[in-house]
Predicted model as a PDB file, atoms N, CA, C, CB and O in Angstrom, pLDDT in the B-factor column:
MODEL        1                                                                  
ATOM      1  N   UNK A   1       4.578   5.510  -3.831  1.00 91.00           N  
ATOM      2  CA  UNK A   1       4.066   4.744  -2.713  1.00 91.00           C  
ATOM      3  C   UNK A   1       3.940   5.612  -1.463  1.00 91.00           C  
ATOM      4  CB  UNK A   1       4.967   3.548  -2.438  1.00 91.00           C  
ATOM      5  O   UNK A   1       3.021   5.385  -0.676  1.00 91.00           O  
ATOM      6  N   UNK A   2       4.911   6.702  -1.213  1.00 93.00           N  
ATOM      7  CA  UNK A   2       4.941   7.257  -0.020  1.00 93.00           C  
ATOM      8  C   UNK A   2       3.615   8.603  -0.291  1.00 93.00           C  
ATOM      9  CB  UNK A   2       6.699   7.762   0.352  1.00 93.00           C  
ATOM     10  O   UNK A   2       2.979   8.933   0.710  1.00 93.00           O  
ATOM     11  N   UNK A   3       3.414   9.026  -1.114  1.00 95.00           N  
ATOM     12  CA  UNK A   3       1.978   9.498  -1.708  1.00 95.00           C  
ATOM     13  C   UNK A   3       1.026   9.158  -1.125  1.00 95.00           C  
ATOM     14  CB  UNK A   3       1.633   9.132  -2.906  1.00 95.00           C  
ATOM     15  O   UNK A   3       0.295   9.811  -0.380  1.00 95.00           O  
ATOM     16  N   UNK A   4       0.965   7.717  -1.549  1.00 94.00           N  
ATOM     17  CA  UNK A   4      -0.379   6.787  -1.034  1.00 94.00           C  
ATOM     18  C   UNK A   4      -0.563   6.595   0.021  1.00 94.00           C  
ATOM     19  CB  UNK A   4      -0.528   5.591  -1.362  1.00 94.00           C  
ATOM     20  O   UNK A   4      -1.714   6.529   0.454  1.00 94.00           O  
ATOM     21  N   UNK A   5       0.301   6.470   0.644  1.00 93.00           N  
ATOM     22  CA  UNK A   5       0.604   6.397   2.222  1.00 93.00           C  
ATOM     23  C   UNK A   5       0.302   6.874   3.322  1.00 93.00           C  
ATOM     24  CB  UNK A   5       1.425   6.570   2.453  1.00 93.00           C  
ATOM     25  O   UNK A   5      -0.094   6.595   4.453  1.00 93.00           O  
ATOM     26  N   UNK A   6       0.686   7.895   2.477  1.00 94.00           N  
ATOM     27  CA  UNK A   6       0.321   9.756   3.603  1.00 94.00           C  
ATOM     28  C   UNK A   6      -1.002  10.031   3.554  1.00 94.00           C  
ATOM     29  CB  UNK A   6       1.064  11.542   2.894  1.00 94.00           C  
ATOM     30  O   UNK A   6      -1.572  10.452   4.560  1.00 94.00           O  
ATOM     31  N   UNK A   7      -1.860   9.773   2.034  1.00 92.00           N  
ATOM     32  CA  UNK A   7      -3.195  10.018   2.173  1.00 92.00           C  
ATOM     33  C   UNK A   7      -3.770   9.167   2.716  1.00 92.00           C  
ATOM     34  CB  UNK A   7      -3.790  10.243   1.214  1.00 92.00           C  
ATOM     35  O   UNK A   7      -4.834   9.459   3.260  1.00 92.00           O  
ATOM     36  N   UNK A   8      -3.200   7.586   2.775  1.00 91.00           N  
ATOM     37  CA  UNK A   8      -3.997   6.905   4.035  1.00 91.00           C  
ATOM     38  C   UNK A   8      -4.281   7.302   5.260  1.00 91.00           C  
ATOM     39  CB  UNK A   8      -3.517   5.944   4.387  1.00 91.00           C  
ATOM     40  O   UNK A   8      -5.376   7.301   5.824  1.00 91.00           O  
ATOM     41  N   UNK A   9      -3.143   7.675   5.687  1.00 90.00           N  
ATOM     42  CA  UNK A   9      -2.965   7.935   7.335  1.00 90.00           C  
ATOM     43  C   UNK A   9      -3.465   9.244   7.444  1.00 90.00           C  
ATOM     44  CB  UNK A   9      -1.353   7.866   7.999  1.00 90.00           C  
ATOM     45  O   UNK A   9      -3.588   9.653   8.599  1.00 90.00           O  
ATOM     46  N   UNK A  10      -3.769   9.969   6.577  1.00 91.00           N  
ATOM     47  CA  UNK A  10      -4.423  11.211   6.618  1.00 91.00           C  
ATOM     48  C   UNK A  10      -5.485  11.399   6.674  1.00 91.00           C  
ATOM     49  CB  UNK A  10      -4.256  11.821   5.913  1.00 91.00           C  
ATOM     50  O   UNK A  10      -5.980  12.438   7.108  1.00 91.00           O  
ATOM     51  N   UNK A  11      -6.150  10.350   6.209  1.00 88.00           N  
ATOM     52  CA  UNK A  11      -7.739   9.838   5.719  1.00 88.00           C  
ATOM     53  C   UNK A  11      -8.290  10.532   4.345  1.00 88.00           C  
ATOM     54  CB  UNK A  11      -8.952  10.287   6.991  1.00 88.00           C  
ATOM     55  O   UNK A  11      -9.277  11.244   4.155  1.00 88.00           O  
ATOM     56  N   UNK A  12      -7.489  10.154   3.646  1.00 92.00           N  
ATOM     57  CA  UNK A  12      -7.872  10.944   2.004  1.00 92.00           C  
ATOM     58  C   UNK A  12      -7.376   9.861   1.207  1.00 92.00           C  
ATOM     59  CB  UNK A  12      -6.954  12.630   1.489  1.00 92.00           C  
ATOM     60  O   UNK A  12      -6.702  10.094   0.203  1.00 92.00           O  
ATOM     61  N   UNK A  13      -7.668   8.645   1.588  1.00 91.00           N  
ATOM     62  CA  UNK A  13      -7.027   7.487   0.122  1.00 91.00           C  
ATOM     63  C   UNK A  13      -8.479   7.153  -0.225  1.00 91.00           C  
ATOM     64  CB  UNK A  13      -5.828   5.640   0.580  1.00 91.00           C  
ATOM     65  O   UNK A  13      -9.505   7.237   0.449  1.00 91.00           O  
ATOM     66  N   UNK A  14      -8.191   6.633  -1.836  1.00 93.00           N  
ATOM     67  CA  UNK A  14      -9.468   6.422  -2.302  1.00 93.00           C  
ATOM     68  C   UNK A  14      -9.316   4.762  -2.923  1.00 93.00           C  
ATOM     69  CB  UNK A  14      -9.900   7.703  -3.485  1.00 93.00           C  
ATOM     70  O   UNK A  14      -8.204   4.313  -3.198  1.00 93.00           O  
ATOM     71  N   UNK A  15     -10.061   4.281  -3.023  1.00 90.00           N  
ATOM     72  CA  UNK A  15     -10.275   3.142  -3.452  1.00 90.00           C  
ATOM     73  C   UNK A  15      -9.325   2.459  -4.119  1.00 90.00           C  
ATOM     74  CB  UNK A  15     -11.182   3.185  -4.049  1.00 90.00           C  
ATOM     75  O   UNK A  15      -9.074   1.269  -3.930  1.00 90.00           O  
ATOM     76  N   UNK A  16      -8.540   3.490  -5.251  1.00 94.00           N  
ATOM     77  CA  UNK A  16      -7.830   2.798  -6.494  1.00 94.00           C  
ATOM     78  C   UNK A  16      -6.594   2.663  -5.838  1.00 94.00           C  
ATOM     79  CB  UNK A  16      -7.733   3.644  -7.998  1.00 94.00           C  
ATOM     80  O   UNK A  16      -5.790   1.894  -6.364  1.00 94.00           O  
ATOM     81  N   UNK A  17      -6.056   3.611  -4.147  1.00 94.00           N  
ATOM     82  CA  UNK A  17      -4.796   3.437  -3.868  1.00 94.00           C  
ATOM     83  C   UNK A  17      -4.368   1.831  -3.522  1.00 94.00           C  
ATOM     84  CB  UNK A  17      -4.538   4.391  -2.759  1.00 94.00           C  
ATOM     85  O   UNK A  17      -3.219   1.415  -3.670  1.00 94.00           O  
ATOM     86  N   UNK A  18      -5.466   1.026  -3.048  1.00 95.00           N  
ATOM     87  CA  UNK A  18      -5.077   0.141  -2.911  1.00 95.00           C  
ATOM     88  C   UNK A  18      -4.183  -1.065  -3.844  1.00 95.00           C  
ATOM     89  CB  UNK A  18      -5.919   0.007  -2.518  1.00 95.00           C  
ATOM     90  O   UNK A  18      -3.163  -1.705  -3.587  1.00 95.00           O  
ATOM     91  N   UNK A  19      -5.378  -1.009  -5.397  1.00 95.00           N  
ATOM     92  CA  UNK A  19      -4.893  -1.892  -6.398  1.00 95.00           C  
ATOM     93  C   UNK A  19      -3.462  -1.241  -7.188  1.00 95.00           C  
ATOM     94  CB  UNK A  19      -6.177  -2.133  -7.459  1.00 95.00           C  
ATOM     95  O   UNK A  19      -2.801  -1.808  -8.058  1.00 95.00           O  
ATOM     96  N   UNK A  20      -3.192   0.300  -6.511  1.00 96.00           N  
ATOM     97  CA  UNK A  20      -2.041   1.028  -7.254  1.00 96.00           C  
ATOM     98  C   UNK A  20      -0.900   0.579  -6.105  1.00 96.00           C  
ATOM     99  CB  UNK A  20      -2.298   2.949  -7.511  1.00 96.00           C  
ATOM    100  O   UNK A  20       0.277   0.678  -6.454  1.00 96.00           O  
ATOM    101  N   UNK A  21      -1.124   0.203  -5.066  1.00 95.00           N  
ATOM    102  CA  UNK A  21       0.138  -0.195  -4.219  1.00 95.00           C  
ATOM    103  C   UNK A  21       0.464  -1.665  -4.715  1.00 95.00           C  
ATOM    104  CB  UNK A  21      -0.162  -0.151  -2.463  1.00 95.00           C  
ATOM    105  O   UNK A  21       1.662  -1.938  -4.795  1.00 95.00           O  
ATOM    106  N   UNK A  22      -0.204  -2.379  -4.963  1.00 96.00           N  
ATOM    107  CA  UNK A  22       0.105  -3.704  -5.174  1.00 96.00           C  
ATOM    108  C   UNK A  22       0.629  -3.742  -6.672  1.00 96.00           C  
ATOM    109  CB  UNK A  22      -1.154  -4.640  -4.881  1.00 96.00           C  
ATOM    110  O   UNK A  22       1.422  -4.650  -6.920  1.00 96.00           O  
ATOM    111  N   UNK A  23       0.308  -2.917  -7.655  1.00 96.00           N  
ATOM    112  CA  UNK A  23       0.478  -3.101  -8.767  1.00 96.00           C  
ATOM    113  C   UNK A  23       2.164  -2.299  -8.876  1.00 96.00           C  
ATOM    114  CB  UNK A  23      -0.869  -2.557  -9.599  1.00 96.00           C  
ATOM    115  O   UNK A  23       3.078  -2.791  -9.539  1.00 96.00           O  
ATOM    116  N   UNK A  24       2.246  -1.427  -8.338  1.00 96.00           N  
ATOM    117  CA  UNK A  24       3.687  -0.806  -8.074  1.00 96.00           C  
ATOM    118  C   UNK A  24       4.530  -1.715  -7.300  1.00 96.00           C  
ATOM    119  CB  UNK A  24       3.630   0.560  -7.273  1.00 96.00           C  
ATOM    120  O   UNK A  24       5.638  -1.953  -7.782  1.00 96.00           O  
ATOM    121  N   UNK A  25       4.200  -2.303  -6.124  1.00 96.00           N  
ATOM    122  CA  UNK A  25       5.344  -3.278  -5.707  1.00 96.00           C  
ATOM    123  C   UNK A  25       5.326  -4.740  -6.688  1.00 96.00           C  
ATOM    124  CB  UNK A  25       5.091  -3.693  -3.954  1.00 96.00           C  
ATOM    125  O   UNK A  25       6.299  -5.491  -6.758  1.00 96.00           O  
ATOM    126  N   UNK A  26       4.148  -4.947  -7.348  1.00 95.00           N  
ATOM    127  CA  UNK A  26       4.807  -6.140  -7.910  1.00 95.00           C  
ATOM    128  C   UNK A  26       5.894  -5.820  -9.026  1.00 95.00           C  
ATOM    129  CB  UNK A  26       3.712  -7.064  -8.505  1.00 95.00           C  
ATOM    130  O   UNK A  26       6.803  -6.546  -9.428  1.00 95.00           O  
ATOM    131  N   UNK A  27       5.546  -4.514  -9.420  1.00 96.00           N  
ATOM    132  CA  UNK A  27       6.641  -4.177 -10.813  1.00 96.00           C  
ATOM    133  C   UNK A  27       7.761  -3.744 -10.271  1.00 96.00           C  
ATOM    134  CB  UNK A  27       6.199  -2.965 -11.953  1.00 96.00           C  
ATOM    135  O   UNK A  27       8.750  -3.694 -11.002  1.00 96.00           O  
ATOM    136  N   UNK A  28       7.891  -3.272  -8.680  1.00 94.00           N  
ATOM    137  CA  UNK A  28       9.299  -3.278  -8.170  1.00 94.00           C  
ATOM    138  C   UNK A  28      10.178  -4.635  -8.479  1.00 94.00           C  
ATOM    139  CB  UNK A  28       9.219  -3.062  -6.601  1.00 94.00           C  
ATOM    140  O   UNK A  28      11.143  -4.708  -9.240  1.00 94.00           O  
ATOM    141  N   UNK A  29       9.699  -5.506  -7.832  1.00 94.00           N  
ATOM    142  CA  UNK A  29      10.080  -7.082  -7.517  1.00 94.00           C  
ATOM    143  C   UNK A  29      10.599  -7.385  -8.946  1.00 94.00           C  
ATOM    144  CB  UNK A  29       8.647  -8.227  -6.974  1.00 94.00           C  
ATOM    145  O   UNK A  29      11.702  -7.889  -9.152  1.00 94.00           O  
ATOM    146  N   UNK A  30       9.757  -7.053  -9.877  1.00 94.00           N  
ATOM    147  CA  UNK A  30       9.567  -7.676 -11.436  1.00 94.00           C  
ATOM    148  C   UNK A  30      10.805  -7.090 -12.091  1.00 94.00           C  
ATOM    149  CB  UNK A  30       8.019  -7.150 -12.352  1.00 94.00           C  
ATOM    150  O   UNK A  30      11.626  -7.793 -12.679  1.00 94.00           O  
ATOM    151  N   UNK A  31      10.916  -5.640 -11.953  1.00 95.00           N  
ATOM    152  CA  UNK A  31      11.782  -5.097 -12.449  1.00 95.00           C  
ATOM    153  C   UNK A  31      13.469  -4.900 -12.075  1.00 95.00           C  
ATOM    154  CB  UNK A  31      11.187  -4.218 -12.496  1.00 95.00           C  
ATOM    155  O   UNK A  31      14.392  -4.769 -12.880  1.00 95.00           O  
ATOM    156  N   UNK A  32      13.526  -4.925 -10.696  1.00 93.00           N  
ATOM    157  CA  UNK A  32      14.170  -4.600  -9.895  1.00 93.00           C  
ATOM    158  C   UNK A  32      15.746  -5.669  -9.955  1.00 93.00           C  
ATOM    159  CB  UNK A  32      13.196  -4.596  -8.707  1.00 93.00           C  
ATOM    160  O   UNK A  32      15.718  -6.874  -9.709  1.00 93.00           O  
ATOM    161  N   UNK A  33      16.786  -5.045 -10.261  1.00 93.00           N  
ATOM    162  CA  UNK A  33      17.824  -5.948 -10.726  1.00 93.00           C  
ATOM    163  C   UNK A  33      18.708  -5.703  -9.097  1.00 93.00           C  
ATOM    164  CB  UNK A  33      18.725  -5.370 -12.485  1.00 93.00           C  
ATOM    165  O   UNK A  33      19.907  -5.975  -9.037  1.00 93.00           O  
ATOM    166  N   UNK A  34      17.967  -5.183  -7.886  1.00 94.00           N  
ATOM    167  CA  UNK A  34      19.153  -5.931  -7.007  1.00 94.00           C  
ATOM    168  C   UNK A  34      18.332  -6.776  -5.932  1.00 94.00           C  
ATOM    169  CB  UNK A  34      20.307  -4.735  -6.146  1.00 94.00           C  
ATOM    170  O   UNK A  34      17.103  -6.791  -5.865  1.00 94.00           O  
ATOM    171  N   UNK A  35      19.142  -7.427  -5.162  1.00 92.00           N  
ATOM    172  CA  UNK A  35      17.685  -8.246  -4.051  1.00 92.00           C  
ATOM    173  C   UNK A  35      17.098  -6.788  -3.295  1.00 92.00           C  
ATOM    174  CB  UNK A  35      18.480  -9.763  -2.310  1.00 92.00           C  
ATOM    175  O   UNK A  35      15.884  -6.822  -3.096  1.00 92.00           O  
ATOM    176  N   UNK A  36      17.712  -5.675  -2.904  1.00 92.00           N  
ATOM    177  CA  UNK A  36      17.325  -4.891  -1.978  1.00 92.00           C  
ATOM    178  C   UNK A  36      15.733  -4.415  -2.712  1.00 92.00           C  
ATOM    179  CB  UNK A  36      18.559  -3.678  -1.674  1.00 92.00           C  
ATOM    180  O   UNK A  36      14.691  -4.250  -2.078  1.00 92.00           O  
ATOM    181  N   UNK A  37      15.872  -4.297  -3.852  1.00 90.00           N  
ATOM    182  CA  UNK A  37      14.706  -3.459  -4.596  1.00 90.00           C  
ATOM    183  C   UNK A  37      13.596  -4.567  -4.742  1.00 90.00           C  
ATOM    184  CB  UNK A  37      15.197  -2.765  -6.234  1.00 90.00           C  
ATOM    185  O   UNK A  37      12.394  -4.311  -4.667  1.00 90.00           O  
ATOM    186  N   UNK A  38      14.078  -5.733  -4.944  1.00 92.00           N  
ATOM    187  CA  UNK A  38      12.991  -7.391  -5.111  1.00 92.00           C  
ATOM    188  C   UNK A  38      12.606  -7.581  -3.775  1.00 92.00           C  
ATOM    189  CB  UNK A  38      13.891  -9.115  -5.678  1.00 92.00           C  
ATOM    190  O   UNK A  38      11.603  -8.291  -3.701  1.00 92.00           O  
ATOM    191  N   UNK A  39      13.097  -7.156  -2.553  1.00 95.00           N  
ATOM    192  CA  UNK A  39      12.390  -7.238  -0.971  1.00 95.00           C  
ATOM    193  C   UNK A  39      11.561  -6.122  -1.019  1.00 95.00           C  
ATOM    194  CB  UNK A  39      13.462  -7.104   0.453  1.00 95.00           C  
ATOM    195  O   UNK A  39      10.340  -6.277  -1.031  1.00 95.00           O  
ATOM    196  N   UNK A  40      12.061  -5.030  -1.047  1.00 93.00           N  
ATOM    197  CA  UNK A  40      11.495  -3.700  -0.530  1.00 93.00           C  
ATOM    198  C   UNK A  40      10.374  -3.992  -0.535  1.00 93.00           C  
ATOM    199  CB  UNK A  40      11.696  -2.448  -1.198  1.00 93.00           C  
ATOM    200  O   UNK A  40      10.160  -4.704   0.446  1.00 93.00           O  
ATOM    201  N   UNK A  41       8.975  -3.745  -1.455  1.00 95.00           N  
ATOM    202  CA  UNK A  41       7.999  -3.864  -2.024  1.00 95.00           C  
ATOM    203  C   UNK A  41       7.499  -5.115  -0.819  1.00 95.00           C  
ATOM    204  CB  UNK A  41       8.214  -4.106  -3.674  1.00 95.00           C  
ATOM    205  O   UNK A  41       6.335  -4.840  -0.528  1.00 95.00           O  
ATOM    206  N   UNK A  42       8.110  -6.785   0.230  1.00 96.00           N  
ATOM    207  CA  UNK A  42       7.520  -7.378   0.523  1.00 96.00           C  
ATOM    208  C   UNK A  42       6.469  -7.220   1.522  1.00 96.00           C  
ATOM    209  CB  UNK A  42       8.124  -7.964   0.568  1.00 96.00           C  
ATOM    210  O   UNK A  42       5.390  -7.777   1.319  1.00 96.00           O  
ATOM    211  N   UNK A  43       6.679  -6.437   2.712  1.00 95.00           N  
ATOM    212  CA  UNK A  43       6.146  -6.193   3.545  1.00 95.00           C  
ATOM    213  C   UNK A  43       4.876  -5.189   3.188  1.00 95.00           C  
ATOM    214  CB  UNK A  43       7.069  -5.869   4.342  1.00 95.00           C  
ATOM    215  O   UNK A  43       4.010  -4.975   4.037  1.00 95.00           O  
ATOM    216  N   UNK A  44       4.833  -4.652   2.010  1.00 96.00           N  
ATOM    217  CA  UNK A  44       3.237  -3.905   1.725  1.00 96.00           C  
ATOM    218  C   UNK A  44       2.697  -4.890   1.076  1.00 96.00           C  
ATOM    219  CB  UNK A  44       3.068  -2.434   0.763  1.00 96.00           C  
ATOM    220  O   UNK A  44       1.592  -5.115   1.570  1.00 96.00           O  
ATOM    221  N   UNK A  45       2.996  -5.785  -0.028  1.00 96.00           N  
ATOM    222  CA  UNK A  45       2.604  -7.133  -0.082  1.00 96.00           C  
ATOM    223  C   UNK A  45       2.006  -7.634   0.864  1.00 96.00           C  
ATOM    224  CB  UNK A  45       3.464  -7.863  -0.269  1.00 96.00           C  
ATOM    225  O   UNK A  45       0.806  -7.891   0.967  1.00 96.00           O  
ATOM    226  N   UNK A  46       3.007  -7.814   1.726  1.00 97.00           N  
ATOM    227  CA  UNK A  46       2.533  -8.888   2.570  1.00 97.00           C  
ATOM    228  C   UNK A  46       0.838  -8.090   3.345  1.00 97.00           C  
ATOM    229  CB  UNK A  46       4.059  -9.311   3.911  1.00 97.00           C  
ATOM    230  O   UNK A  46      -0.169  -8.741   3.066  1.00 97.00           O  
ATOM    231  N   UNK A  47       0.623  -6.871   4.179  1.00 96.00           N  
ATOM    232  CA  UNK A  47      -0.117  -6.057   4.522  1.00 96.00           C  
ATOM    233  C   UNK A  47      -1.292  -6.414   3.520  1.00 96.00           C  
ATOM    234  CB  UNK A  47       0.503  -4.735   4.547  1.00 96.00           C  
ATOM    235  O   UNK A  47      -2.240  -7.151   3.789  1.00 96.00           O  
ATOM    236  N   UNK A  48      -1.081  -5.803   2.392  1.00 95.00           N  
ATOM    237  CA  UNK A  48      -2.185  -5.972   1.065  1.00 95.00           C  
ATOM    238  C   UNK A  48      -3.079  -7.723   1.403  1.00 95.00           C  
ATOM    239  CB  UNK A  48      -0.942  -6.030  -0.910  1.00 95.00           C  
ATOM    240  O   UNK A  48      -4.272  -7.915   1.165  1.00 95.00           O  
ATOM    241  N   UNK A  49      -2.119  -8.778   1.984  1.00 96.00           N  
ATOM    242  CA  UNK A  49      -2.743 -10.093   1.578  1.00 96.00           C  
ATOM    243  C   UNK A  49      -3.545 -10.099   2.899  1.00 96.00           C  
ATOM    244  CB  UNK A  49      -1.651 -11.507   1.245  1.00 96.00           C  
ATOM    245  O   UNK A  49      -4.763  -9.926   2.925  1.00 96.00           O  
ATOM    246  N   UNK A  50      -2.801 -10.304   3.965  1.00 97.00           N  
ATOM    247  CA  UNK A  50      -3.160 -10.495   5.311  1.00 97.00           C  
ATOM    248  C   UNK A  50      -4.286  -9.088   5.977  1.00 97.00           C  
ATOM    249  CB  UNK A  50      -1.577 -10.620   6.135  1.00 97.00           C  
ATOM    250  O   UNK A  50      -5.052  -9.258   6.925  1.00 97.00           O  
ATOM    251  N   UNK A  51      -4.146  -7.891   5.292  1.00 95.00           N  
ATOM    252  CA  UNK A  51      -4.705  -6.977   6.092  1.00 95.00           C  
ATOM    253  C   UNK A  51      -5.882  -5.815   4.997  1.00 95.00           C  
ATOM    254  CB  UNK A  51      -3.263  -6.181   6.890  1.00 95.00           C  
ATOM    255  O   UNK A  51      -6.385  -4.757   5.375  1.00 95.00           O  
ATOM    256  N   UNK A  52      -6.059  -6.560   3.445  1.00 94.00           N  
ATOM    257  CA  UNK A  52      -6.751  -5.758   2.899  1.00 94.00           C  
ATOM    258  C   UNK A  52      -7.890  -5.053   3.524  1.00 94.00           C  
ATOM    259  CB  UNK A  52      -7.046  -6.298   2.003  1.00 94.00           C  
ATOM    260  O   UNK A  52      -8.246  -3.898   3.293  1.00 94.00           O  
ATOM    261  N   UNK A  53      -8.343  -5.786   4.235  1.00 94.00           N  
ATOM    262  CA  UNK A  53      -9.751  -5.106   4.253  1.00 94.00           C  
ATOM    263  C   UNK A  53      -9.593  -3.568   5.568  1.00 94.00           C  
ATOM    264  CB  UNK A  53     -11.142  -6.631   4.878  1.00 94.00           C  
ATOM    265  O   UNK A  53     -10.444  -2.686   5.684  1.00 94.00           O  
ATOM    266  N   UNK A  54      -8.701  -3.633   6.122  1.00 93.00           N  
ATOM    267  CA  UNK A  54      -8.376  -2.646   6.989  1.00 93.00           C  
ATOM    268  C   UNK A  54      -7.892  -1.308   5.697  1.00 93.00           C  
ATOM    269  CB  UNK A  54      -7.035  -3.298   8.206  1.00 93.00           C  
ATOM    270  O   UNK A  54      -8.075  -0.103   5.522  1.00 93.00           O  
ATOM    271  N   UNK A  55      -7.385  -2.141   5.210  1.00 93.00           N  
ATOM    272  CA  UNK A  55      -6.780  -0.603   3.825  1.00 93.00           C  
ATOM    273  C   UNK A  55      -7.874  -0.049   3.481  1.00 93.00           C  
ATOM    274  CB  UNK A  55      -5.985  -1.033   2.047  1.00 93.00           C  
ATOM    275  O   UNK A  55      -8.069   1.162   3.372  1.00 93.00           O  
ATOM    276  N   UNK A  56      -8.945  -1.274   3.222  1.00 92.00           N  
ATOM    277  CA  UNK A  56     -10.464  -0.589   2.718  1.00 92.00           C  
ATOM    278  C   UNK A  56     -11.333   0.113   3.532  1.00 92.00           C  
ATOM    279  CB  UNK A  56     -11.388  -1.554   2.267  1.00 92.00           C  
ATOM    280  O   UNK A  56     -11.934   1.121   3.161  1.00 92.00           O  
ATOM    281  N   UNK A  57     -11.452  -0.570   5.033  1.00 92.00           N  
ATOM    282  CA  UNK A  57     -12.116   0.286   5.834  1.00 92.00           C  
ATOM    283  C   UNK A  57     -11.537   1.486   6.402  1.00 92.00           C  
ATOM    284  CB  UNK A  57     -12.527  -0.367   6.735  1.00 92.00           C  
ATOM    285  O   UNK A  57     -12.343   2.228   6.965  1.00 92.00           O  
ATOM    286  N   UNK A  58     -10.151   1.897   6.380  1.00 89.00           N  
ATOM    287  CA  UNK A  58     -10.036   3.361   6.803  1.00 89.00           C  
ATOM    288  C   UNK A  58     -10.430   3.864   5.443  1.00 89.00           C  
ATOM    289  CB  UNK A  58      -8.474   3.926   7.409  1.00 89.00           C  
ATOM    290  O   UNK A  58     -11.207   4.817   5.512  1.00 89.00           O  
ATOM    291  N   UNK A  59     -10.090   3.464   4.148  1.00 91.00           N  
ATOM    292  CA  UNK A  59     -10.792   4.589   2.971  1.00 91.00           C  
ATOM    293  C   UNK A  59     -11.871   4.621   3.129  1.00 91.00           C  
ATOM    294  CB  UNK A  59     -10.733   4.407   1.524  1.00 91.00           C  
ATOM    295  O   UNK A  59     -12.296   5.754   2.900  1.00 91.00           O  
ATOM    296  N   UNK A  60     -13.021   3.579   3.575  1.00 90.00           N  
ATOM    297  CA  UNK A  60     -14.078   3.881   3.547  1.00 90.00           C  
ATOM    298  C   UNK A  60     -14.965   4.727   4.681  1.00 90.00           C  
ATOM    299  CB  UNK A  60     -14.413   2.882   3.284  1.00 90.00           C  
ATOM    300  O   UNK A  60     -16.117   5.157   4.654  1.00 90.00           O  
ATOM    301  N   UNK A  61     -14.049   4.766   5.557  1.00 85.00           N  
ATOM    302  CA  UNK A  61     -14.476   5.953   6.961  1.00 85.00           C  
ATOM    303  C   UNK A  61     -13.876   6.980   6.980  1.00 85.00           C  
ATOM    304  CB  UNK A  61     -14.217   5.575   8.420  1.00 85.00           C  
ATOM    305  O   UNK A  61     -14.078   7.860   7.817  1.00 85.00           O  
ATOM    306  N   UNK A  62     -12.626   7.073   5.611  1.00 64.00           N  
ATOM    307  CA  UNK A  62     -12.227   8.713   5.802  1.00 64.00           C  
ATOM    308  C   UNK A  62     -11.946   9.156   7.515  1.00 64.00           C  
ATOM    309  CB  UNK A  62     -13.741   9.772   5.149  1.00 64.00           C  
ATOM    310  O   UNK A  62     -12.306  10.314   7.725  1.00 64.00           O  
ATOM    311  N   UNK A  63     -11.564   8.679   8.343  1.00 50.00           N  
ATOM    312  CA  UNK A  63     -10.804   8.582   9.868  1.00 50.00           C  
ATOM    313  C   UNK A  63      -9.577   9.161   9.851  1.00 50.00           C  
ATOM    314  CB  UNK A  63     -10.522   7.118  10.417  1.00 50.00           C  
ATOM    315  O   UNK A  63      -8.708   8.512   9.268  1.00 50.00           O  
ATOM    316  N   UNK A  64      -9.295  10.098  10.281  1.00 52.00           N  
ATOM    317  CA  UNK A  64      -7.846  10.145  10.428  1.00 52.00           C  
ATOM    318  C   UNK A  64      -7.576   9.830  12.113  1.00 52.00           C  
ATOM    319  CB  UNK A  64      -7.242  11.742   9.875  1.00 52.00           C  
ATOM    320  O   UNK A  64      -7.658  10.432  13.184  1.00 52.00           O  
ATOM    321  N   UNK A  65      -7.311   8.869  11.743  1.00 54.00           N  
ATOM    322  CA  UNK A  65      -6.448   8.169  13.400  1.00 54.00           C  
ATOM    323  C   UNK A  65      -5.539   7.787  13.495  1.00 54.00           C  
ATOM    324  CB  UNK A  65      -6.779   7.149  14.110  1.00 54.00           C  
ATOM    325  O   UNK A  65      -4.874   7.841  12.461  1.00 54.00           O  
ATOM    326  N   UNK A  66      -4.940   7.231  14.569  1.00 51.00           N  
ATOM    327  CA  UNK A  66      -3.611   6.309  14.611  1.00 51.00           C  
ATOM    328  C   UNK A  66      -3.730   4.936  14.441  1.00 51.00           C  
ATOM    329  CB  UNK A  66      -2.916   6.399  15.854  1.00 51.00           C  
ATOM    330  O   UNK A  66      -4.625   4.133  14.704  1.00 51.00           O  
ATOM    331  N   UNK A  67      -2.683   4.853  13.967  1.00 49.00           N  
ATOM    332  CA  UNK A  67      -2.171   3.754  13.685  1.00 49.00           C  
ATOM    333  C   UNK A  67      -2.119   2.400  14.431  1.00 49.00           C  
ATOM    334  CB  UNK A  67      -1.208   4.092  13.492  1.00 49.00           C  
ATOM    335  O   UNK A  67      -1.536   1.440  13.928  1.00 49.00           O  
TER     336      UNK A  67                                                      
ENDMDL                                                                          
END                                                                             
């Protein structure tokens, strides 16, 4: 996740990072035998629901800006 991350804010994420963040925190949650590891994952969740299309438009302008 912290991979994906860096190439966001870097302006080098590509399309698939998005459906690979969501698909990694849901198998945190899924897998994850303490509450700390079943939260972690909520707040990029949450980002992914409320804020997809911002994930998509910095990949799609390749921008490296702030935050």
């Amino acid at each position: 996740m912290v991979e994906i991350f860096e190439r966001l804010v870097t302006g080098d994420g590509i399309a698939e990072d998005v459906d690979i963040l969501e698909t990694l925190s849901r198998a945190m949650m899924d897998s994850s035998l303490c509450g700390l590891g079943q939260a972690a994952p909520v707040p990029v969740l949450d980002t992914l629901k409320h804020f997809r299309n911002d994930y998509e438009n910095r990949i799609n302008s390749q921008s490296c800006c702030e935050l």
